[in-house]
PDB file of N, CA, C, O and CB in Angstrom:
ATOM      1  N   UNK A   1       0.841  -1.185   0.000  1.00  0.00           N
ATOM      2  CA  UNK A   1       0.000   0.000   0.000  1.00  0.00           C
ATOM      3  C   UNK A   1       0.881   1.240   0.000  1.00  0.00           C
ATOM      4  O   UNK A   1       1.850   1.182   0.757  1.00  0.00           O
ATOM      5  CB  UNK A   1      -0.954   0.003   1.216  1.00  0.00           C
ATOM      6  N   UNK A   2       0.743   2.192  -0.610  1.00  0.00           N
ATOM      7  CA  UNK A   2       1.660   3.309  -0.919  1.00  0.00           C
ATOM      8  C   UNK A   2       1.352   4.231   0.418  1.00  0.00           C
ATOM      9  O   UNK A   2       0.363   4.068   1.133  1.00  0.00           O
ATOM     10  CB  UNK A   2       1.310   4.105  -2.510  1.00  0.00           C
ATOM     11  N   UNK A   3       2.143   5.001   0.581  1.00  0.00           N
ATOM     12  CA  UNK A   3       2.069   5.869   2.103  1.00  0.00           C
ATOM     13  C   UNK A   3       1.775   7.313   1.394  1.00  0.00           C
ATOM     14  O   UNK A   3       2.145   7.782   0.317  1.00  0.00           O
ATOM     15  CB  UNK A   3       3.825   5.872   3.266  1.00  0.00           C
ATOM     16  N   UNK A   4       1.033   7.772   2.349  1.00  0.00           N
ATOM     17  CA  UNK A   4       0.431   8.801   1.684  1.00  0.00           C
ATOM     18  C   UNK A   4       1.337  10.286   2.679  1.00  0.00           C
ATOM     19  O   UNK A   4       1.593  10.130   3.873  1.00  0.00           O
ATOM     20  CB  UNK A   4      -1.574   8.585   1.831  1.00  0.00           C
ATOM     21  N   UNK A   5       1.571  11.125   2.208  1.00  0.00           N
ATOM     22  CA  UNK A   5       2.227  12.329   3.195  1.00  0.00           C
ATOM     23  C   UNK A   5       1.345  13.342   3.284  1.00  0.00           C
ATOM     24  O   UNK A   5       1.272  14.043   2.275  1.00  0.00           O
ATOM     25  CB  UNK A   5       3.596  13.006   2.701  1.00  0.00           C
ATOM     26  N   UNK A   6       0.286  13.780   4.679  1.00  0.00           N
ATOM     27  CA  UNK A   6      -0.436  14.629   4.073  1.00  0.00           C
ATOM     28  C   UNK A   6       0.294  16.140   3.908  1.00  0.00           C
ATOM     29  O   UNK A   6      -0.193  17.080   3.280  1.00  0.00           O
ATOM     30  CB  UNK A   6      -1.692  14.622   4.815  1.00  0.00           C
ATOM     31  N   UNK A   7       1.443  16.142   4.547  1.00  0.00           N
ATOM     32  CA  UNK A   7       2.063  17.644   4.423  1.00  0.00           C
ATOM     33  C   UNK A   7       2.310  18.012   3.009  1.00  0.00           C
ATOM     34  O   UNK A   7       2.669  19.157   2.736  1.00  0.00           O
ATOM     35  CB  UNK A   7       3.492  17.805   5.201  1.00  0.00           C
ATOM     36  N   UNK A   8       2.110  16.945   1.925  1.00  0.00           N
ATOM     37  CA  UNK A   8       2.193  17.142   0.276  1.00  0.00           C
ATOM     38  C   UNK A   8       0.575  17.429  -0.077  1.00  0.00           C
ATOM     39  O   UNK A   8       0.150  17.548  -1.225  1.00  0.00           O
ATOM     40  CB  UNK A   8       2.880  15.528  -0.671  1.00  0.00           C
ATOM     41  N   UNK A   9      -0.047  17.495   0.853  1.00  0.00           N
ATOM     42  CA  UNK A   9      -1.357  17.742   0.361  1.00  0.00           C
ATOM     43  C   UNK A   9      -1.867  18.575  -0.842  1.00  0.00           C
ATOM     44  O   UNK A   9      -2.602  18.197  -1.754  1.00  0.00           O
ATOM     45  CB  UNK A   9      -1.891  18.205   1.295  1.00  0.00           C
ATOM     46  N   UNK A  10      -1.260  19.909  -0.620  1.00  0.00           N
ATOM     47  CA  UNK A  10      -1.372  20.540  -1.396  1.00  0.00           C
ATOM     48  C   UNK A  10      -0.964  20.523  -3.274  1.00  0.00           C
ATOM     49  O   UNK A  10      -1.525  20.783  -4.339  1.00  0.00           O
ATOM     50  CB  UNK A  10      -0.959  21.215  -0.672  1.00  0.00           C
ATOM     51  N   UNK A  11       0.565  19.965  -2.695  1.00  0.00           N
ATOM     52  CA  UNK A  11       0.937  19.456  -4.281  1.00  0.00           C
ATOM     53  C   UNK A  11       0.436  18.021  -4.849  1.00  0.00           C
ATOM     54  O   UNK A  11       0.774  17.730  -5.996  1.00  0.00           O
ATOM     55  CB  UNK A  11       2.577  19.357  -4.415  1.00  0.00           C
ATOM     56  N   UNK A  12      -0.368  17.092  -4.087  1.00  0.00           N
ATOM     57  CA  UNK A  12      -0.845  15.980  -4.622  1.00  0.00           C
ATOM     58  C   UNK A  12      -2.192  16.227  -4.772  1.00  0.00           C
ATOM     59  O   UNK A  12      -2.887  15.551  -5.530  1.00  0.00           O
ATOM     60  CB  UNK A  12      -0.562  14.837  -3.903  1.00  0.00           C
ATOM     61  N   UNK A  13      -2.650  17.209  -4.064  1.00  0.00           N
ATOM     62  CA  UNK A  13      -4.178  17.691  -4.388  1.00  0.00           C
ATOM     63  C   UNK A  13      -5.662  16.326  -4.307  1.00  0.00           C
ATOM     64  O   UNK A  13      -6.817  16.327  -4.732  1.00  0.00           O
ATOM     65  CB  UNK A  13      -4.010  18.351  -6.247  1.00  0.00           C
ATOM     66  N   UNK A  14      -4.972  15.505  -3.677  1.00  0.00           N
ATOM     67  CA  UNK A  14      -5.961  14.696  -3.195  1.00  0.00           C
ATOM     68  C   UNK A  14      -7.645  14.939  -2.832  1.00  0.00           C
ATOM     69  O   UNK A  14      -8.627  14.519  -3.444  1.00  0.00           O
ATOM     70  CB  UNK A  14      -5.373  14.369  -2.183  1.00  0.00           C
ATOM     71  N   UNK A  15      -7.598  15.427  -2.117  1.00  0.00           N
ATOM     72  CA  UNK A  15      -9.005  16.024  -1.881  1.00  0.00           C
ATOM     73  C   UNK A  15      -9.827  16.772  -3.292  1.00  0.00           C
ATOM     74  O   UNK A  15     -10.924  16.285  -3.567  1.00  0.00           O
ATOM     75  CB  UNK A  15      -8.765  17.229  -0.657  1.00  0.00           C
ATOM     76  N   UNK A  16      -9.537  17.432  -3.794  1.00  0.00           N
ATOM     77  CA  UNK A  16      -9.989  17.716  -5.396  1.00  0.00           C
ATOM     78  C   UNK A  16     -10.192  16.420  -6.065  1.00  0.00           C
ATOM     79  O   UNK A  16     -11.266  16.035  -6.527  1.00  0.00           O
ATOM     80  CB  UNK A  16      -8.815  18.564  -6.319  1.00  0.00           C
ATOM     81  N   UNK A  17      -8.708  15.565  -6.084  1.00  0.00           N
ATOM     82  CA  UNK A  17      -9.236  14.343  -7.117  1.00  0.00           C
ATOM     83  C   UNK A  17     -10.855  13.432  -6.401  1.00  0.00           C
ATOM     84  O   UNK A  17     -11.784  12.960  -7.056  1.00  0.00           O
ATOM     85  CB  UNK A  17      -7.603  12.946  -7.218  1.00  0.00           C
ATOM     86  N   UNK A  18     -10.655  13.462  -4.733  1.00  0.00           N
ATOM     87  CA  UNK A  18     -11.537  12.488  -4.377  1.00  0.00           C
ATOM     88  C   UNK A  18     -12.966  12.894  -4.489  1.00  0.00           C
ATOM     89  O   UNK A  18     -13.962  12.234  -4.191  1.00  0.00           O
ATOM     90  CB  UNK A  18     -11.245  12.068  -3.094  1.00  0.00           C
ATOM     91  N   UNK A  19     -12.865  14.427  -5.102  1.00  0.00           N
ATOM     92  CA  UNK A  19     -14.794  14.625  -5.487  1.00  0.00           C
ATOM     93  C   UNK A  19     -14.802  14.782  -6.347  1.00  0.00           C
ATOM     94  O   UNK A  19     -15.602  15.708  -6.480  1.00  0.00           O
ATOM     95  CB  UNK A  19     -15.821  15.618  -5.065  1.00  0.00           C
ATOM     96  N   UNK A  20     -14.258  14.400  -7.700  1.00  0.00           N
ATOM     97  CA  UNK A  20     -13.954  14.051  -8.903  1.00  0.00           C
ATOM     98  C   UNK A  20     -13.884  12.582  -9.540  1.00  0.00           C
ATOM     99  O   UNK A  20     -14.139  12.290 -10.708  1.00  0.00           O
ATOM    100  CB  UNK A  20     -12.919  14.583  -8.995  1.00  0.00           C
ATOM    101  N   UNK A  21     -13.523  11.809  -8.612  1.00  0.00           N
ATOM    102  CA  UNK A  21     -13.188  10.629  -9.019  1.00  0.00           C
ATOM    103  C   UNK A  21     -14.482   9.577  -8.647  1.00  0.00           C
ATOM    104  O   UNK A  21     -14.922   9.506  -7.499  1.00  0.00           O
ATOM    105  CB  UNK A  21     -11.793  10.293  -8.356  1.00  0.00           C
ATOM    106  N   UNK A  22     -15.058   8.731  -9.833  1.00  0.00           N
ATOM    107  CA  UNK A  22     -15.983   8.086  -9.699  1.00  0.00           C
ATOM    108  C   UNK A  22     -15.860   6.438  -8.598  1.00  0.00           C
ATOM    109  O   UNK A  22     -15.017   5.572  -8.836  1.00  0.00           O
ATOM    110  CB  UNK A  22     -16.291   8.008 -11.154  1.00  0.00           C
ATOM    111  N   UNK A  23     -16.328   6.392  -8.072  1.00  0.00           N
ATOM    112  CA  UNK A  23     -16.299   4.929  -7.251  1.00  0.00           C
ATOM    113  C   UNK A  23     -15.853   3.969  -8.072  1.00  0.00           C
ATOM    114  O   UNK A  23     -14.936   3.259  -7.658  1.00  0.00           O
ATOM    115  CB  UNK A  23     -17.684   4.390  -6.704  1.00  0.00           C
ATOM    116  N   UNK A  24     -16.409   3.738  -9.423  1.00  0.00           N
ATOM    117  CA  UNK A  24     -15.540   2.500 -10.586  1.00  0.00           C
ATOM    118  C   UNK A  24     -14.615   3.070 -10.516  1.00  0.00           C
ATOM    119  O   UNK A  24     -13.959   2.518  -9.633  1.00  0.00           O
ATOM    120  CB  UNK A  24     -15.882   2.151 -12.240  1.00  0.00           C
ATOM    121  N   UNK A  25     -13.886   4.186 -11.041  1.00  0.00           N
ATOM    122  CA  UNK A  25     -12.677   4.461 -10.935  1.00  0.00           C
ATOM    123  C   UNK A  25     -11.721   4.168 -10.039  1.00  0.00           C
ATOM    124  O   UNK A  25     -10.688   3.593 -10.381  1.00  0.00           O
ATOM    125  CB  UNK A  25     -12.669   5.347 -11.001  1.00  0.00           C
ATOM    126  N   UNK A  26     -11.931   4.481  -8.977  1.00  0.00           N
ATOM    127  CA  UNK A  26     -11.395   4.416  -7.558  1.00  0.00           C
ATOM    128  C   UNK A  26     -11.067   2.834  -7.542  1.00  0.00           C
ATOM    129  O   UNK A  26      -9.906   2.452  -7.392  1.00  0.00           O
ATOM    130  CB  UNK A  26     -12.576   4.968  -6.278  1.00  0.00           C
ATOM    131  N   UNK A  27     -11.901   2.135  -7.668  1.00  0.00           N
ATOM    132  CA  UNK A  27     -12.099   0.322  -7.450  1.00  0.00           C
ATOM    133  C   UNK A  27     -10.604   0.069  -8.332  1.00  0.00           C
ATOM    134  O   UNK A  27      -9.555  -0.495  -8.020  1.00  0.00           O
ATOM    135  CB  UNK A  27     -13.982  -0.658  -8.458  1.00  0.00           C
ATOM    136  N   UNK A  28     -11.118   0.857  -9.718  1.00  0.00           N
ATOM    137  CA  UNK A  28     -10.287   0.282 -11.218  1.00  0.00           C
ATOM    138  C   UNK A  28      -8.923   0.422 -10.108  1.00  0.00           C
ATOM    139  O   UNK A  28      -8.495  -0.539  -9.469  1.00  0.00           O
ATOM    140  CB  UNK A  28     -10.304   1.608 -13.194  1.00  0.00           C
ATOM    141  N   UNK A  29      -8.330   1.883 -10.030  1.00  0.00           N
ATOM    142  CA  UNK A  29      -6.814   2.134  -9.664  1.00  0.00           C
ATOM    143  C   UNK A  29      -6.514   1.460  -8.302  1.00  0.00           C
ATOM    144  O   UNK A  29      -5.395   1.548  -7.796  1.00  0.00           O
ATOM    145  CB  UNK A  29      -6.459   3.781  -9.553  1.00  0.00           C
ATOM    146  N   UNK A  30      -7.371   0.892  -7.810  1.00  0.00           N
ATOM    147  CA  UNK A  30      -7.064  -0.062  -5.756  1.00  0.00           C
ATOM    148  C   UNK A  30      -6.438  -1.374  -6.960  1.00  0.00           C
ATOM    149  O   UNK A  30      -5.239  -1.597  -7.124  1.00  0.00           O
ATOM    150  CB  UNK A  30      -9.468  -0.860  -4.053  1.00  0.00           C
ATOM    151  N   UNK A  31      -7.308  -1.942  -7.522  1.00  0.00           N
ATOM    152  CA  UNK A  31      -6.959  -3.173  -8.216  1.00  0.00           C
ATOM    153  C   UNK A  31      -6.069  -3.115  -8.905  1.00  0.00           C
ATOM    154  O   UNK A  31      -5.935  -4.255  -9.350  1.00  0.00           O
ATOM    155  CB  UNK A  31      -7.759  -3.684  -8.889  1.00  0.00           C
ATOM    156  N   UNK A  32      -4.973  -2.191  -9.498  1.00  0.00           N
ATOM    157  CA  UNK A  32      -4.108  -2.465 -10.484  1.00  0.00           C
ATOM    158  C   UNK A  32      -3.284  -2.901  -9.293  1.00  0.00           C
ATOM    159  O   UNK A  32      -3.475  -2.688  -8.096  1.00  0.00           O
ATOM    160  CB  UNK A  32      -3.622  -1.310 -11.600  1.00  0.00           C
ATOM    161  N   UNK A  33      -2.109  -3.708 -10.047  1.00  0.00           N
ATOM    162  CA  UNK A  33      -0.886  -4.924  -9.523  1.00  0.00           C
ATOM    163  C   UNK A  33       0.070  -2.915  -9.198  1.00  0.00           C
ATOM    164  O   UNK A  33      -0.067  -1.694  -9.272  1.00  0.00           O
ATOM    165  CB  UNK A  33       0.134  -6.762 -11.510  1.00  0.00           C
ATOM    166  N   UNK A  34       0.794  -3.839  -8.910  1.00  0.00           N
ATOM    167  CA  UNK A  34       1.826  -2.127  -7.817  1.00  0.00           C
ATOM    168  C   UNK A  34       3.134  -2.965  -9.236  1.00  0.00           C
ATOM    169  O   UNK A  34       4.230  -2.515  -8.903  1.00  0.00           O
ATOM    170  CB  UNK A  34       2.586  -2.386  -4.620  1.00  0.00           C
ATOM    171  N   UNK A  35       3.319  -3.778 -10.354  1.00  0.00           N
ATOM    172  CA  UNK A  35       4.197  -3.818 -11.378  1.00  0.00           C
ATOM    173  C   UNK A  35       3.455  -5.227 -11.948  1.00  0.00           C
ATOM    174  O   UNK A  35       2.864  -6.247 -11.595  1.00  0.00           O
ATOM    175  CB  UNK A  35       5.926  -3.814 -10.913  1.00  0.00           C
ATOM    176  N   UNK A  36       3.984  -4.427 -13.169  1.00  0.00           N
ATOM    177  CA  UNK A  36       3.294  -5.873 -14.234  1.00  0.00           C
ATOM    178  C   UNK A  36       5.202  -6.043 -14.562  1.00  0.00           C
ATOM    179  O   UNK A  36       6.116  -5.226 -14.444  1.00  0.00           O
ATOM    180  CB  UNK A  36       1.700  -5.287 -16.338  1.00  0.00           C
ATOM    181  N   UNK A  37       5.184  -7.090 -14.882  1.00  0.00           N
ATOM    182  CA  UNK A  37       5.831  -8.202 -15.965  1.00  0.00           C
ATOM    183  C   UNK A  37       5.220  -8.597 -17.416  1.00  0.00           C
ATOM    184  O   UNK A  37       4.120  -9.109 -17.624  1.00  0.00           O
ATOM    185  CB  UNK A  37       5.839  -9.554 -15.250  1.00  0.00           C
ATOM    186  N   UNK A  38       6.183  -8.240 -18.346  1.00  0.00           N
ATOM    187  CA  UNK A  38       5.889  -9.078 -19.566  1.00  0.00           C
ATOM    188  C   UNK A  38       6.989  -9.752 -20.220  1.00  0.00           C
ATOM    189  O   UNK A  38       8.109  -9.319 -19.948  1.00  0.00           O
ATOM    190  CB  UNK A  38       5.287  -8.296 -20.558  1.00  0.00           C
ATOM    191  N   UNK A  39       6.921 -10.534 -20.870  1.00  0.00           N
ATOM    192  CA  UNK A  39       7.874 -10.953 -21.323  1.00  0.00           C
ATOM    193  C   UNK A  39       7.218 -10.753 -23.427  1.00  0.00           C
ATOM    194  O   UNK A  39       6.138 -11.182 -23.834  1.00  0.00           O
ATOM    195  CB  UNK A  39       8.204 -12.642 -20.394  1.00  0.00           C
ATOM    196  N   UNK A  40       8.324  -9.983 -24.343  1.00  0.00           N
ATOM    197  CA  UNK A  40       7.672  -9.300 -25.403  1.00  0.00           C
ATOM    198  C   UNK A  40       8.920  -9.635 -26.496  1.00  0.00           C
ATOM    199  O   UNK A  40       9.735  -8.729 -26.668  1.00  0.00           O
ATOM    200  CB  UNK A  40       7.270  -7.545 -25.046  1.00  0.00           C
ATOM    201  N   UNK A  41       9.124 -11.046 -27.329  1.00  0.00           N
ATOM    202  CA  UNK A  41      10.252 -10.882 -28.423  1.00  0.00           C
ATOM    203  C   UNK A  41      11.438 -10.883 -27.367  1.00  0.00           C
ATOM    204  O   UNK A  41      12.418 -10.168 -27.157  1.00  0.00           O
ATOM    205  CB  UNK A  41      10.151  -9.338 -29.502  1.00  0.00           C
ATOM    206  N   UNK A  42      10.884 -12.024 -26.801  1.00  0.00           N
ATOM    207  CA  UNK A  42      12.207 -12.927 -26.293  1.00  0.00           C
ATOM    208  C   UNK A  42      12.640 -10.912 -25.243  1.00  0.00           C
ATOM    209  O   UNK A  42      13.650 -10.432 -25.756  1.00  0.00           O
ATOM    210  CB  UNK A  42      13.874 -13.848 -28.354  1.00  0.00           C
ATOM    211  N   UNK A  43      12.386 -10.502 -24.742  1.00  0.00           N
ATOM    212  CA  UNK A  43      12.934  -9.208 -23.704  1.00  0.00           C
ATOM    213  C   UNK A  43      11.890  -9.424 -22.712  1.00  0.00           C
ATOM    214  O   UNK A  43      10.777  -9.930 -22.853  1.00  0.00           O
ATOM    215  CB  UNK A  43      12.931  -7.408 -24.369  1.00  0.00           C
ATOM    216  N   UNK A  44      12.530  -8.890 -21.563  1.00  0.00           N
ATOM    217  CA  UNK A  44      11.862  -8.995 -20.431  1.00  0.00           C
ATOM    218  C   UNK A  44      11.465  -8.212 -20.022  1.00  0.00           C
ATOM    219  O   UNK A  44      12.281  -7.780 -19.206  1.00  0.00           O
ATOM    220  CB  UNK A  44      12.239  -9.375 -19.680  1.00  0.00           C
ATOM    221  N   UNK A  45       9.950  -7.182 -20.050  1.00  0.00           N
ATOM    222  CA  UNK A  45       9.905  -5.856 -19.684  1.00  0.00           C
ATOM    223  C   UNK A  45       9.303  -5.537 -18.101  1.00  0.00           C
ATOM    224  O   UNK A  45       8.516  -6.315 -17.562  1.00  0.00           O
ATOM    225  CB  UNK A  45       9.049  -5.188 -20.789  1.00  0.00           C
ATOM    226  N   UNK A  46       9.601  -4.767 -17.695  1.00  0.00           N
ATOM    227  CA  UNK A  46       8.783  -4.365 -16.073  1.00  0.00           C
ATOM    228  C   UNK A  46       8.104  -3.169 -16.256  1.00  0.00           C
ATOM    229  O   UNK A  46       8.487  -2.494 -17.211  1.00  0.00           O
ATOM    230  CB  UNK A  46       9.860  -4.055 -14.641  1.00  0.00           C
ATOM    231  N   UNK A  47       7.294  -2.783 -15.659  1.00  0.00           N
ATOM    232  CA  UNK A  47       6.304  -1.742 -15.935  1.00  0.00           C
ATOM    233  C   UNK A  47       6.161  -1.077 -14.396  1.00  0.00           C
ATOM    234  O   UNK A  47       5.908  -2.023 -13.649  1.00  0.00           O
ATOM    235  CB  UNK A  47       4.778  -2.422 -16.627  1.00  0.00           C
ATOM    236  N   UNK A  48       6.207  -0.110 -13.798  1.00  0.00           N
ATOM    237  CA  UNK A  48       6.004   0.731 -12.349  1.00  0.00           C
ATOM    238  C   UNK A  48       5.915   2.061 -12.289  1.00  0.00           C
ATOM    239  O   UNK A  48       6.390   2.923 -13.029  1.00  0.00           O
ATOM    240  CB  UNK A  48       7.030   0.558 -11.443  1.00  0.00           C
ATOM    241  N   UNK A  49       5.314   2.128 -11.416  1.00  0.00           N
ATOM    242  CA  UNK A  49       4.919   3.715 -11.005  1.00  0.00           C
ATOM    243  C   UNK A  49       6.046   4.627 -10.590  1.00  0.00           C
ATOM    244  O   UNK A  49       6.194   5.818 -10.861  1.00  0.00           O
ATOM    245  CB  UNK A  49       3.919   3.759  -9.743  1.00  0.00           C
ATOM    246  N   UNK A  50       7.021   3.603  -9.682  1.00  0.00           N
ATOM    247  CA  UNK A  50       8.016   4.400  -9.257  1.00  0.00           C
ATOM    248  C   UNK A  50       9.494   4.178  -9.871  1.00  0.00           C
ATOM    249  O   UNK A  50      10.011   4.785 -10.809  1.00  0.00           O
ATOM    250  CB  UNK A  50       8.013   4.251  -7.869  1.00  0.00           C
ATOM    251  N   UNK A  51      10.040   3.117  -9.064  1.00  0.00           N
ATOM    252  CA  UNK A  51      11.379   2.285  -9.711  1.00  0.00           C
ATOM    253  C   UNK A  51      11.494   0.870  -9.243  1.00  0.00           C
ATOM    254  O   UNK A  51      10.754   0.628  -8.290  1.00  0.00           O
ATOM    255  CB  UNK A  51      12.838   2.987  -9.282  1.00  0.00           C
ATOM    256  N   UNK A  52      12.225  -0.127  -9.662  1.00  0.00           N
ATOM    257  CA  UNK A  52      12.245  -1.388  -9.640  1.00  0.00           C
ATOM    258  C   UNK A  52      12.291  -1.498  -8.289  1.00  0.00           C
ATOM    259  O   UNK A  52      11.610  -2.438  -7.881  1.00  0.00           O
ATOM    260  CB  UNK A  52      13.222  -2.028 -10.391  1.00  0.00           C
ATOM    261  N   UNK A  53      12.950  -0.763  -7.300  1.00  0.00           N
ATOM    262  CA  UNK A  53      13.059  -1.581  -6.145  1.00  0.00           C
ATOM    263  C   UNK A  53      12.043  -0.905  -5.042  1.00  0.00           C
ATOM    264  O   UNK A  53      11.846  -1.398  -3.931  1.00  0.00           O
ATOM    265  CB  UNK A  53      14.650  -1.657  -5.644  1.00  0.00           C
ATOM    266  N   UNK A  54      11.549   0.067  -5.431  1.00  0.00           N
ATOM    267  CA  UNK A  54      10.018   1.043  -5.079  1.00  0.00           C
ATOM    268  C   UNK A  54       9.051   0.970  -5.855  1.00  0.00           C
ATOM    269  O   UNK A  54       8.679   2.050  -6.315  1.00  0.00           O
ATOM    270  CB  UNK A  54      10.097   2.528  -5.075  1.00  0.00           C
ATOM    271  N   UNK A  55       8.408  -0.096  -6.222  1.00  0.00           N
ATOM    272  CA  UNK A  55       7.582   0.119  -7.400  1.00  0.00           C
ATOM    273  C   UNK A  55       6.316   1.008  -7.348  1.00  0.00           C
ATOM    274  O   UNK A  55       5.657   1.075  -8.385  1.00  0.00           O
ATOM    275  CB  UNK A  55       7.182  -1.134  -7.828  1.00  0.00           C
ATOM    276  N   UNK A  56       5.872   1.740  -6.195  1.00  0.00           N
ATOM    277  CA  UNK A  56       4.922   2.728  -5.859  1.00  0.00           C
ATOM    278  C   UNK A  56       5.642   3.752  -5.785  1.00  0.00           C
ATOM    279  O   UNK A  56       5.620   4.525  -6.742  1.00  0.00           O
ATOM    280  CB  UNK A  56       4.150   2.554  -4.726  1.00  0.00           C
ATOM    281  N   UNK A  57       6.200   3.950  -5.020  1.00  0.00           N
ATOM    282  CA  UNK A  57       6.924   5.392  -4.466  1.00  0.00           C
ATOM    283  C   UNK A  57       8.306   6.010  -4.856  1.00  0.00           C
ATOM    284  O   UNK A  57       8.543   7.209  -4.710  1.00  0.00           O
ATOM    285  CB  UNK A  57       7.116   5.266  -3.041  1.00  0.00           C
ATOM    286  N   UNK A  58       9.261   5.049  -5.397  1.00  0.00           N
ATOM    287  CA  UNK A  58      10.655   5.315  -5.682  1.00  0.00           C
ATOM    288  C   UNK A  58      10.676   6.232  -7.059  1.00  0.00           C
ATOM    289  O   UNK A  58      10.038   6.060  -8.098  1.00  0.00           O
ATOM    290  CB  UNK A  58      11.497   3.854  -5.841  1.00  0.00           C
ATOM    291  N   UNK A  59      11.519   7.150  -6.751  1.00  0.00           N
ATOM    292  CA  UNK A  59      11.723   8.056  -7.578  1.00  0.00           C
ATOM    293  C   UNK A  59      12.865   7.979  -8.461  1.00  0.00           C
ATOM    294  O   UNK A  59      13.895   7.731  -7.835  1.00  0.00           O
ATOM    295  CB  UNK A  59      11.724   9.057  -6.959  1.00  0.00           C
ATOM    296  N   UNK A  60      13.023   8.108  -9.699  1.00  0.00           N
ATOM    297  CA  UNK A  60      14.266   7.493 -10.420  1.00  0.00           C
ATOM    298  C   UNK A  60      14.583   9.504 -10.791  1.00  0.00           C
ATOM    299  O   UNK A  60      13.623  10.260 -10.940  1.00  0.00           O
ATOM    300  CB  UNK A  60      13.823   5.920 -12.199  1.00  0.00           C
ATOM    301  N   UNK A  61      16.076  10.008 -10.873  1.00  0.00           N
ATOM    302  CA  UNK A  61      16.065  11.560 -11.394  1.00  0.00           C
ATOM    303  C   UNK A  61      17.435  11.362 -12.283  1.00  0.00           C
ATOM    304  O   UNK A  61      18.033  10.296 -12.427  1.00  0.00           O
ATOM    305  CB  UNK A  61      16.182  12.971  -9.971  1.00  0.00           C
ATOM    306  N   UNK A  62      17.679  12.228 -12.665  1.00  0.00           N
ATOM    307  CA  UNK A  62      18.616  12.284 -13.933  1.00  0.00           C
ATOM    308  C   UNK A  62      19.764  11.947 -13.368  1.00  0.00           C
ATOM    309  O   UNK A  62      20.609  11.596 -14.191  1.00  0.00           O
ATOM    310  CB  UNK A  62      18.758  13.655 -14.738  1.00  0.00           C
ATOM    311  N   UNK A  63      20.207  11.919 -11.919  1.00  0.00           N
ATOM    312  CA  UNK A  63      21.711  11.468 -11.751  1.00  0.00           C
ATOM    313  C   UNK A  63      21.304  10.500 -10.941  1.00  0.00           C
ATOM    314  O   UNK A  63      22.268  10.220 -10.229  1.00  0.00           O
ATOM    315  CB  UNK A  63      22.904  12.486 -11.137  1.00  0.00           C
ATOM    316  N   UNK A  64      20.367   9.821 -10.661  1.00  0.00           N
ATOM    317  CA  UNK A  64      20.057   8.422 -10.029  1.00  0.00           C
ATOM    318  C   UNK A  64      21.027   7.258 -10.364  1.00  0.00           C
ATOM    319  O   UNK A  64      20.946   6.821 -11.511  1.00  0.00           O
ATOM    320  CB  UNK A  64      18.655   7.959 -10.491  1.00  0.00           C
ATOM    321  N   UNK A  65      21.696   6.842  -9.746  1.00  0.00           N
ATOM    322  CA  UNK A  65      22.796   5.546  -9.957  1.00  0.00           C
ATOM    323  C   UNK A  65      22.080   4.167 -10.198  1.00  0.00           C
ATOM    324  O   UNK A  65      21.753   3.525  -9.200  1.00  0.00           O
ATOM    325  CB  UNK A  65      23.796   5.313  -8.521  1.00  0.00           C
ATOM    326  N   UNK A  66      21.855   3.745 -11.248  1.00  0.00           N
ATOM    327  CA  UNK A  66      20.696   3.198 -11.715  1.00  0.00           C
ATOM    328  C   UNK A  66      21.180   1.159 -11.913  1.00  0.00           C
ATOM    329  O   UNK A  66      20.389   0.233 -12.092  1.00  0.00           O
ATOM    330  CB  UNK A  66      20.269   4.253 -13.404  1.00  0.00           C
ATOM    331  N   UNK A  67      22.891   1.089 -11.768  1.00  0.00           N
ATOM    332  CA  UNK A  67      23.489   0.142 -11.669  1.00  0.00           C
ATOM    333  C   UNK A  67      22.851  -0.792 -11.003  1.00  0.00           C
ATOM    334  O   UNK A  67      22.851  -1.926 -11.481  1.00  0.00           O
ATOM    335  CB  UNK A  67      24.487   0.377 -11.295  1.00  0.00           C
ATOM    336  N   UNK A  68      22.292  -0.580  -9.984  1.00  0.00           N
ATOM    337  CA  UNK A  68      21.339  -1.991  -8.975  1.00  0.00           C
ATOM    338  C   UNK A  68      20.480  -2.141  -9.961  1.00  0.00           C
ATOM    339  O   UNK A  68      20.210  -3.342  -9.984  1.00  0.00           O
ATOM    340  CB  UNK A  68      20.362  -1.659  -7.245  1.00  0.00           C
ATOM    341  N   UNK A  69      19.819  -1.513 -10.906  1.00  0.00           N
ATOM    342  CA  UNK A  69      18.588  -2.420 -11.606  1.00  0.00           C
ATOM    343  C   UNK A  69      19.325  -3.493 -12.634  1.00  0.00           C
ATOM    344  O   UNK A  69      18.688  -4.509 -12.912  1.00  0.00           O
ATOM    345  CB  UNK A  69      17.385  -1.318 -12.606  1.00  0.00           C
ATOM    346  N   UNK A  70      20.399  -3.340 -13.102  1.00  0.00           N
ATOM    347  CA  UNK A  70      20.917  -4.613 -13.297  1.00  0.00           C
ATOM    348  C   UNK A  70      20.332  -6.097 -13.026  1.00  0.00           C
ATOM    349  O   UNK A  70      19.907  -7.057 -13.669  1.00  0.00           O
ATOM    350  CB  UNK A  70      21.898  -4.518 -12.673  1.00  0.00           C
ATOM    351  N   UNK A  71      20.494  -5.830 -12.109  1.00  0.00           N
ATOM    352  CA  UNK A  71      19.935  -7.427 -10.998  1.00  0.00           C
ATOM    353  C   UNK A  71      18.445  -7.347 -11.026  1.00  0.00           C
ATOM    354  O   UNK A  71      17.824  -7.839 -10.084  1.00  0.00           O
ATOM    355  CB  UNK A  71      20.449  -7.403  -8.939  1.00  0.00           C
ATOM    356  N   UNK A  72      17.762  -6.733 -12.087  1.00  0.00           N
ATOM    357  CA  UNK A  72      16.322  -6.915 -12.544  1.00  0.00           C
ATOM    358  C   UNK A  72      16.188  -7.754 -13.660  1.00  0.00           C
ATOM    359  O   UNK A  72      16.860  -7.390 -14.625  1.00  0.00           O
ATOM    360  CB  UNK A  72      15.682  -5.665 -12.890  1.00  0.00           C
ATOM    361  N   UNK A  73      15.337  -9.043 -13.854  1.00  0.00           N
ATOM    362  CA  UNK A  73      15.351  -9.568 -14.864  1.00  0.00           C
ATOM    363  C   UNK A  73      14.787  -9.251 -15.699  1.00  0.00           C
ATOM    364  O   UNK A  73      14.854  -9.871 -16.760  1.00  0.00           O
ATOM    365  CB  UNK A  73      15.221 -10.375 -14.815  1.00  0.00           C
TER     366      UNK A  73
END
């Protein structure tokens, strides 16, 4: 389950999305997997919100040392 900060309140604007956002909706985004896997022409792809070893929350930035995802299949 992803951790929520409310002191980002303002810049995640939560409260706006939640009287906006329809109940199917809401259901749809609880149920997605936190990373899919595919495997596509023999490559192995990963799919996430954040980064391989945060797949909710981890933040990847332009000088991120990115060498540990290596050891991702």
């Amino acid at each position: 389950e992803l951790e929520y900060v409310y002191s980002n309140d303002e810049v995640y604007r939560v409260e706006e999305s939640k009287k906006k956002i329809s109940s199917d909706n809401l259901s749809f985004l609880k149920d997605l997997p936190s990373s899919l896997s595919l495997r596509v022409d023999d490559r192995n792809l990963l799919f996430v919100h954040g980064s391989p070893p945060n797949p909710l929350s981890g933040y990847i930035y332009p000088d991120t040392d990115i060498s540990s995802f290596a050891s991702v299949d």
